[in-house]
Structure formats: C-alpha cells, structure tokens
DRENBASE-286087 format. One record per residue (C-alpha): residue number from 1; residue in one letter; chain; y, x, z. Coordinates in nm, 4 decimals, padded with zeros to 6 digits. Layout:
N
NUM:a:A:Y:X:Z
...
! end
This chain:
274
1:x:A:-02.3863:00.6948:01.9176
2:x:A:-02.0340:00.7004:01.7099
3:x:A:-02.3069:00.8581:01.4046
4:x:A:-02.5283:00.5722:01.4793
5:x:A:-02.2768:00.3033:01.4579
6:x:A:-02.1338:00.4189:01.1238
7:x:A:-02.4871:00.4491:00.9277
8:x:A:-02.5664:00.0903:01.1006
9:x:A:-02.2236:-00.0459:00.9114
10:x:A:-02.3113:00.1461:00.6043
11:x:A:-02.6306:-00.0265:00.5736
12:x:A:-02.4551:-00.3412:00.6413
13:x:A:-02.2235:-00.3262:00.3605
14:x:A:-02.5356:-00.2776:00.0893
15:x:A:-02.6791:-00.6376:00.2487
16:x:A:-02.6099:-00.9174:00.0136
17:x:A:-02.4195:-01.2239:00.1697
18:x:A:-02.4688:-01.5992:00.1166
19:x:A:-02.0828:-01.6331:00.1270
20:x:A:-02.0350:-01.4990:-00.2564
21:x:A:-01.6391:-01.4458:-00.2873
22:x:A:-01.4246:-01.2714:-00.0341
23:x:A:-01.0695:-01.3943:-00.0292
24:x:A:-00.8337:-01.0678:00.0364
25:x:A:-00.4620:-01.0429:00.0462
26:x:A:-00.3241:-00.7114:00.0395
27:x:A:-00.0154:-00.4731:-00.0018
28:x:A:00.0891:-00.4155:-00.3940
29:x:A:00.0773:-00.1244:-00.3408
30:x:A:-00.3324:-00.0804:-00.3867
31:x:A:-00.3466:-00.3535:-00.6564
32:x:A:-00.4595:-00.1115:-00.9000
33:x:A:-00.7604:00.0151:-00.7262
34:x:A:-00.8319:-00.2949:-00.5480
35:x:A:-00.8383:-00.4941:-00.8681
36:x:A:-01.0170:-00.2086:-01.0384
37:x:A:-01.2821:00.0196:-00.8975
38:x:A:-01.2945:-00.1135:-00.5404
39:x:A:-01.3957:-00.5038:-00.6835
40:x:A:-01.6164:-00.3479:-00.9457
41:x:A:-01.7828:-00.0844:-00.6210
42:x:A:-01.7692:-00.4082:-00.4190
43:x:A:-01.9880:-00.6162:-00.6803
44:x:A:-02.2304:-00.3336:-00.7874
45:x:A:-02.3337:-00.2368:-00.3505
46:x:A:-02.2648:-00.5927:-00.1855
47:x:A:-02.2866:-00.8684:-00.4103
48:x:A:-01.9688:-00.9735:-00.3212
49:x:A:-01.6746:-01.1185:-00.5934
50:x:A:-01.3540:-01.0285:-00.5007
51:x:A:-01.0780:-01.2457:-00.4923
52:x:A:-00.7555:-01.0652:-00.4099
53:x:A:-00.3366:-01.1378:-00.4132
54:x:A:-00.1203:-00.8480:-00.4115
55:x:A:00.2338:-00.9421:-00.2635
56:x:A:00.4757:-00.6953:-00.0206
57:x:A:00.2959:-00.6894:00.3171
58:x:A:00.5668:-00.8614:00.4730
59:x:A:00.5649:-01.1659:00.2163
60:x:A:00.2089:-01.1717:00.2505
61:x:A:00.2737:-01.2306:00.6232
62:x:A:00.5186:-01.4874:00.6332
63:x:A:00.3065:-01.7198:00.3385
64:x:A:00.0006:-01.6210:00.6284
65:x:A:00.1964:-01.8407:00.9311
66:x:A:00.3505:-02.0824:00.6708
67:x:A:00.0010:-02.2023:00.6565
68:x:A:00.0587:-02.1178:00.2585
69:x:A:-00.2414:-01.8652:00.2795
70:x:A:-00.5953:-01.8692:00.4114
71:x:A:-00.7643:-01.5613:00.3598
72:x:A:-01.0733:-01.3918:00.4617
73:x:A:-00.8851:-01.0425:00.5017
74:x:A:-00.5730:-00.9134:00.5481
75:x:A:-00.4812:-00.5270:00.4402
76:x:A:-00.0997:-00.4722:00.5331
77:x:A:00.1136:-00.1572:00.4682
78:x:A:00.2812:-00.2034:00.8085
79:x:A:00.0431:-00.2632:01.0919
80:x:A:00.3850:-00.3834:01.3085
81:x:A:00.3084:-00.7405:01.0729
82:x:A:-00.0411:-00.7605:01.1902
83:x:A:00.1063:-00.7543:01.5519
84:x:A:00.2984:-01.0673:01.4402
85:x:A:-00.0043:-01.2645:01.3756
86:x:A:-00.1342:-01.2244:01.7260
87:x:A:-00.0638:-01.4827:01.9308
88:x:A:-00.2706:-01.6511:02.1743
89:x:A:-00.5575:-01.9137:02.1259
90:x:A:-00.5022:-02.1529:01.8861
91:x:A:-00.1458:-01.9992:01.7795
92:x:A:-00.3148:-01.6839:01.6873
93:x:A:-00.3616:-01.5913:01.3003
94:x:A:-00.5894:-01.2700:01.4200
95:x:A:-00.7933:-01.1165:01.7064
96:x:A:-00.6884:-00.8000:01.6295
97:x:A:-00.7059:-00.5043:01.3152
98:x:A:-00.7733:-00.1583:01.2486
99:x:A:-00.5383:00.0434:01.1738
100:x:A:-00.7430:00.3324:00.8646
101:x:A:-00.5537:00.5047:00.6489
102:x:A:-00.2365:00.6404:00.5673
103:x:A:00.0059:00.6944:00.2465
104:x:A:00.3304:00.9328:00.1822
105:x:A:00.6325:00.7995:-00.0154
106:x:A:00.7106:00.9783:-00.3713
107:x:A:00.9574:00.8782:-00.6507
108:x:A:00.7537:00.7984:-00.9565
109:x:A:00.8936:00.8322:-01.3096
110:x:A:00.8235:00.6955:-01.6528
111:x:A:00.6300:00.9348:-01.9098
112:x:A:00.8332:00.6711:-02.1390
113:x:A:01.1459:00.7591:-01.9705
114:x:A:01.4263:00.9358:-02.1985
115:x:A:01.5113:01.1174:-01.8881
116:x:A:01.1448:01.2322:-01.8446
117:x:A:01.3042:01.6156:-01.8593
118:x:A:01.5529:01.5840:-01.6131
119:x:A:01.2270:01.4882:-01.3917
120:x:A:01.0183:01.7683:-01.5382
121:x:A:01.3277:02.0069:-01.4039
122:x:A:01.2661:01.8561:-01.0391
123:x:A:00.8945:01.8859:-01.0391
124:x:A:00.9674:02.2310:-01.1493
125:x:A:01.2152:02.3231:-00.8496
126:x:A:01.4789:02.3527:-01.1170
127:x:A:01.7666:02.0055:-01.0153
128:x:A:01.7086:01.8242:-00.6854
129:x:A:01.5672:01.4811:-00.7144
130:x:A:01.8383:01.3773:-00.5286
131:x:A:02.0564:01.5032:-00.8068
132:x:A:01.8373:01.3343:-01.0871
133:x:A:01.8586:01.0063:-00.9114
134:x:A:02.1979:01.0168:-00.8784
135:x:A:02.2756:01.0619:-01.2537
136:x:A:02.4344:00.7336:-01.3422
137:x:A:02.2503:00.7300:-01.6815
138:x:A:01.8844:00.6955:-01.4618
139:x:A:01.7889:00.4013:-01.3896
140:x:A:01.5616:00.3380:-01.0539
141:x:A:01.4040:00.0411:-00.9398
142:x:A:01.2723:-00.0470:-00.5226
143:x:A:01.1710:-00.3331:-00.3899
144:x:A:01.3521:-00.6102:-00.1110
145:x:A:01.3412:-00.4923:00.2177
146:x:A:01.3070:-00.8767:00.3064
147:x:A:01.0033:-00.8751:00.1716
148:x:A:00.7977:-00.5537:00.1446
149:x:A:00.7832:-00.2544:00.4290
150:x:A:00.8094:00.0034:00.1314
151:x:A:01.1781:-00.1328:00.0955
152:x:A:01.2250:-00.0791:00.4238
153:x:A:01.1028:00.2541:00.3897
154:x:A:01.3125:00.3662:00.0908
155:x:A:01.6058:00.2912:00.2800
156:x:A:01.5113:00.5208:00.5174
157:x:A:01.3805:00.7875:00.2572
158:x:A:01.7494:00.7924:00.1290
159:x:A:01.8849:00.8261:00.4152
160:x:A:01.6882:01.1264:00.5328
161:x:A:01.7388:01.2717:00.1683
162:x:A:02.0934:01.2284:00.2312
163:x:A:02.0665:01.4130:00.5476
164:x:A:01.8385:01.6697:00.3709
165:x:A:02.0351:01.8020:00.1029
166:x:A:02.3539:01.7180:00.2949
167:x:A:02.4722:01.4863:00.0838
168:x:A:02.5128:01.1134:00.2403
169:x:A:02.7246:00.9480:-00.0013
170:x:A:02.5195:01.0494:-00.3133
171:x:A:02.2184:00.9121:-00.0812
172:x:A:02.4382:00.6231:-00.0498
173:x:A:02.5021:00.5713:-00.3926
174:x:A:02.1295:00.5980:-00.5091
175:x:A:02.0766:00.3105:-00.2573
176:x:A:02.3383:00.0762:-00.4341
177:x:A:02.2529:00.1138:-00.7730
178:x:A:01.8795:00.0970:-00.7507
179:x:A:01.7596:-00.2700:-00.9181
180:x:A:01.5076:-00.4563:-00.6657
181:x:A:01.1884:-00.6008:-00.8066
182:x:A:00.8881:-00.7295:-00.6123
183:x:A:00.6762:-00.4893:-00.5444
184:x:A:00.3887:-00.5983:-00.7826
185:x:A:00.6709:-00.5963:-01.0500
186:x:A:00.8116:-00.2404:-00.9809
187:x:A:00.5110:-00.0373:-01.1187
188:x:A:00.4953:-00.2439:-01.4368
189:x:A:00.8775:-00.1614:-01.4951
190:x:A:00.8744:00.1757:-01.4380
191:x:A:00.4936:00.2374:-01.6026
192:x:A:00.6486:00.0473:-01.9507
193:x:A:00.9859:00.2685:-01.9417
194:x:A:01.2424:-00.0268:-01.8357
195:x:A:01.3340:00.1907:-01.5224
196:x:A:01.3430:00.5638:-01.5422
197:x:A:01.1788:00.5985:-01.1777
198:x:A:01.0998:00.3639:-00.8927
199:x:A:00.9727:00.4678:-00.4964
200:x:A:00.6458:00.4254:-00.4204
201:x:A:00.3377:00.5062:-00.1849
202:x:A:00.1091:00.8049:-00.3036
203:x:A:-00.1665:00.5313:-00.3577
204:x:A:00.0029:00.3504:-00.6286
205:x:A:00.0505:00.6313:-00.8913
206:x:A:-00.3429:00.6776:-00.9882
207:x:A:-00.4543:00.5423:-01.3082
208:x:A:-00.1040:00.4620:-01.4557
209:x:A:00.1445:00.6693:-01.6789
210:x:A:00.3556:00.7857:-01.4029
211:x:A:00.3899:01.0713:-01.2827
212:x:A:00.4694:01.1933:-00.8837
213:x:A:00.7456:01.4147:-00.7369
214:x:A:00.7167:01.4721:-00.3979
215:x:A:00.9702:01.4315:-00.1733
216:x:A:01.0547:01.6777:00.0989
217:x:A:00.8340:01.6458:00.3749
218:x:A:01.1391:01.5935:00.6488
219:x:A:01.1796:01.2688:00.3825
220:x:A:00.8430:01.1353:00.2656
221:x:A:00.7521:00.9150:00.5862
222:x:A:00.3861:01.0697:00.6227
223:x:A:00.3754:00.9648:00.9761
224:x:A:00.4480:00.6819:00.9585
225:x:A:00.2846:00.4733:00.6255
226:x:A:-00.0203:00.3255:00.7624
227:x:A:-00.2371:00.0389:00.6377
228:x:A:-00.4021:-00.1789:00.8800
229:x:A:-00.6812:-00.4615:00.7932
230:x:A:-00.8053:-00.7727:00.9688
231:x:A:-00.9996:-01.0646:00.8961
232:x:A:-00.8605:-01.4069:00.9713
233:x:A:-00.9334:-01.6082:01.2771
234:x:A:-01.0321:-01.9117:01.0166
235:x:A:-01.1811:-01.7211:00.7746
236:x:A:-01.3373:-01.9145:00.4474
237:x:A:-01.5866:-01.7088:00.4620
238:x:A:-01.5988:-01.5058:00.7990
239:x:A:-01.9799:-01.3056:00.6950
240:x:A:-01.8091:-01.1661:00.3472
241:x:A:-01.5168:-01.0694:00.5361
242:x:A:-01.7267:-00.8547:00.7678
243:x:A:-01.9309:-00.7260:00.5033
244:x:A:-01.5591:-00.6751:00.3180
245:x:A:-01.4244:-00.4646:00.6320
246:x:A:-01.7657:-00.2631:00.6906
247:x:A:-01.7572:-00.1677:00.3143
248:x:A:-01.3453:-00.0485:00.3248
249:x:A:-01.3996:00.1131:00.6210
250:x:A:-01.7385:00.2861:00.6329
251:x:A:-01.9024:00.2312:00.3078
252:x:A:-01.8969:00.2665:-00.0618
253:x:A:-01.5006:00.1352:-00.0532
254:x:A:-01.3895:00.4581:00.1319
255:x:A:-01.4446:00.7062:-00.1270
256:x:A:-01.3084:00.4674:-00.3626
257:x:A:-00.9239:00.4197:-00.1460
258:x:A:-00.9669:00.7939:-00.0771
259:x:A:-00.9816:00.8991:-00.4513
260:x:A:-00.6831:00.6428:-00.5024
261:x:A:-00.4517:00.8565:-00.2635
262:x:A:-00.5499:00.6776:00.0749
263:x:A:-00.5580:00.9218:00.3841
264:x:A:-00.7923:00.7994:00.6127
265:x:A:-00.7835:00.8770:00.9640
266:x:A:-01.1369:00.9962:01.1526
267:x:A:-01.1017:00.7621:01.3685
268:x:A:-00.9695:00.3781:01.3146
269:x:A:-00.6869:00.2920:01.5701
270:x:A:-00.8660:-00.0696:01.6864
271:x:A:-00.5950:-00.3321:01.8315
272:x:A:-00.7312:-00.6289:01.9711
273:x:A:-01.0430:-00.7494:01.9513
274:x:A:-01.1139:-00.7008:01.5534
! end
C-alpha cells in the first residue's frame, strides 16, 4: 500500500497544473539549490514556475502571522515554527507539515580566505577548529538568533565545542567576536572572502567556493536539524502547492535536495492534518 501511495504521488508531480507559479518561502539555507536545480527540475517535470524567498526560518515565520506573507508553501529549518502556525480555525496559518529531511552543522571557510591554510591544517587533523576560530586574525560570520534557528544552533555548537575540547572560554570568545549577518547574507560574505569562515548547515556548501570541516559529531547537531514543509491554509494557489509538496517529497525534487546535502528520512514525520 505505502509502495502504492508513493508511485501514485510520483505520477502526480509529472501532471501539469492550471495554477502556473508556486509561491514558496523557505530557509536560506537551500537558496542555492532551490533557486537553481530544484526550480529548473520543477519546470522541466511539472510545469510549474517557481517563485521562492529565502529568509531565516524564524523571520519567515513571524512576516507569515504579520499577515506580511502569503505563500503557497512553507519549508522551515525548525519544525518547532511550523507548530507556531497552528492554531485553531480561522486563527490557524496551517493544518499541519511534514517533517523530511535532515542537515548537520559545519564551519565553512573561504577558498579566498588568507587563512585558507590554517583551515587546510584542521581538515587535515593537524590544529583544532576550535583553535583556528579562535585566532583573533580570523574572521567568522553567524547569523541572529532572533531571526534564524541556525543562530540558535551555533550558539549551541560553541558551547558543546567548548565542552568538547575543554575549553569554555575560548568557546566563549568565538561566540563574541563572530559578526552576525542574515542568513541569506552570510554565504555571500564568506563565498567572496570578507569573512574567513561562517557556520552553516551541510546543505548550503554545494555549488559555492567553500569548503566544509566537520565538526565533531558530540557538536554538529545531527539530531536535531530538521526541515519541515507545509502548504498554507489560504494558499494562492492550493493545486501547485500540492503538486510542489508531492514533487519535494516523492518525486523528481528528492534526488535533487538529496544531492544538495539533504538527509531524508524513510519515512515523513506527518503533524496535523497536512
């Protein structure tokens, strides 16, 4: 039945819709492939023109109940937002989500960087990247907690680095000297060589000239980075934003968020009525 189900939604996604644009606000953190390869995958199978907005999850959330945003589709970093958006009747932004894929954090650096080989020596097991971010020559963006989950999270990645290496106060003094951007800012920054190295998901790496150090798993959050989508009670266009969902979650937009660095789970966690 479950095998069933998932060729019926793959067939779905390949059907052309009347609705011709689907309105999708997402994390920042996949505006490279969403922008990219998943619109251009999205055009070629459905028919479909895709009209994104990349903004921190939490951002995106807050412009959602302002009534400042009316999108078909919702993909959050933090499924805890998408519980903020169920309410009841009328004072409900969503029925409910599903809850796909996951991410890890890393620290990304510059190619451009002129501390690209103090880097090079982490990746190599040769300083600790605690050590290299600590260096009060490198620079190192994140973004605002108040407005993006990942800058919630690299709190909490220093912190456990801290705890890792035993070293709090170093930890500490990472935390304070690291500039805040926006989070579709941050990339850019780092990518062009303004900031040595910035914190990031695993998805947002692809494509760009940065390259990844992994953090110590005890640090990295795997368990906990998930993204979550919905479609909007009011909808613009609620057929495209089925079509939108079936083709992220079943169809030809999997492979594409899996090659991108997306983790997806074998089976969505469904809140609500979705």
């Amino acid at each position: 039945m479950k095998m069933l189900f998932m060729a019926l939604a793959a067939i779905l996604v390949l059907v052309p819709t009347s609705d011709g644009t689907v309105s999708v606000v997402y994390a920042g953190s996949l505006v490279r492939v969403m922008e990219g390869p998943l619109a251009s995958s999205l055009r070629s199978q459905t028919g479909l023109q895709f009209s994104g907005e990349a903004k921190g999850s939490k951002a995106l959330a807050h412009l959602i109940v302002a009534g400042l945003r009316t999108p078909d589709v919702f993909i959050s970093a933090d499924s805890k937002l998408l519980d903020g958006l169920m309410g009841r009747g009328e004072q409900s932004f969503i029925s409910g989500y599903r809850i796909f894929g996951s991410a890890r954090m890393v620290v990304a650096y510059s190619i451009r960087s002129p501390h690209r080989d103090l880097f090079e020596r982490a990746a190599r097991g040769e300083a600790s990247i605690l050590d290299v971010l600590a260096n009060p020559n490198v620079r190192v963006g994140r973004t605002d907690p108040q407005l993006d989950p990942k800058g919630v999270r690299t709190v909490r990645v220093l912190q456990l680095l801290g705890k890792h290496f035993h070293r709090p106060a170093e930890a500490n003094a990472v935390l304070a000297k690291a500039e805040v951007f926006p989070e579709e800012d941050l990339a850019v920054r780092v990518e062009s060589g303004e900031l040595d190295a910035g914190f990031f998901y695993s998805t947002e790496t692809s494509g760009r000239g940065l390259r990844a150090l992994e953090l110590p798993s005890d640090s990295n959050l795997s368990r906990e980075i998930a993204y979550a989508i919905a479609v909007l009670r009011h909808a613009p266009h609620p057929r495209a934003a089925k079509v939108f969902v079936d083709f992220v979650l079943v169809g030809g937009g999997k492979p594409v968020l899996e090659q991108a660095g997306v983790s997806y789970f074998s089976n969505p966690r469904v809140i609500g009525r979705p």
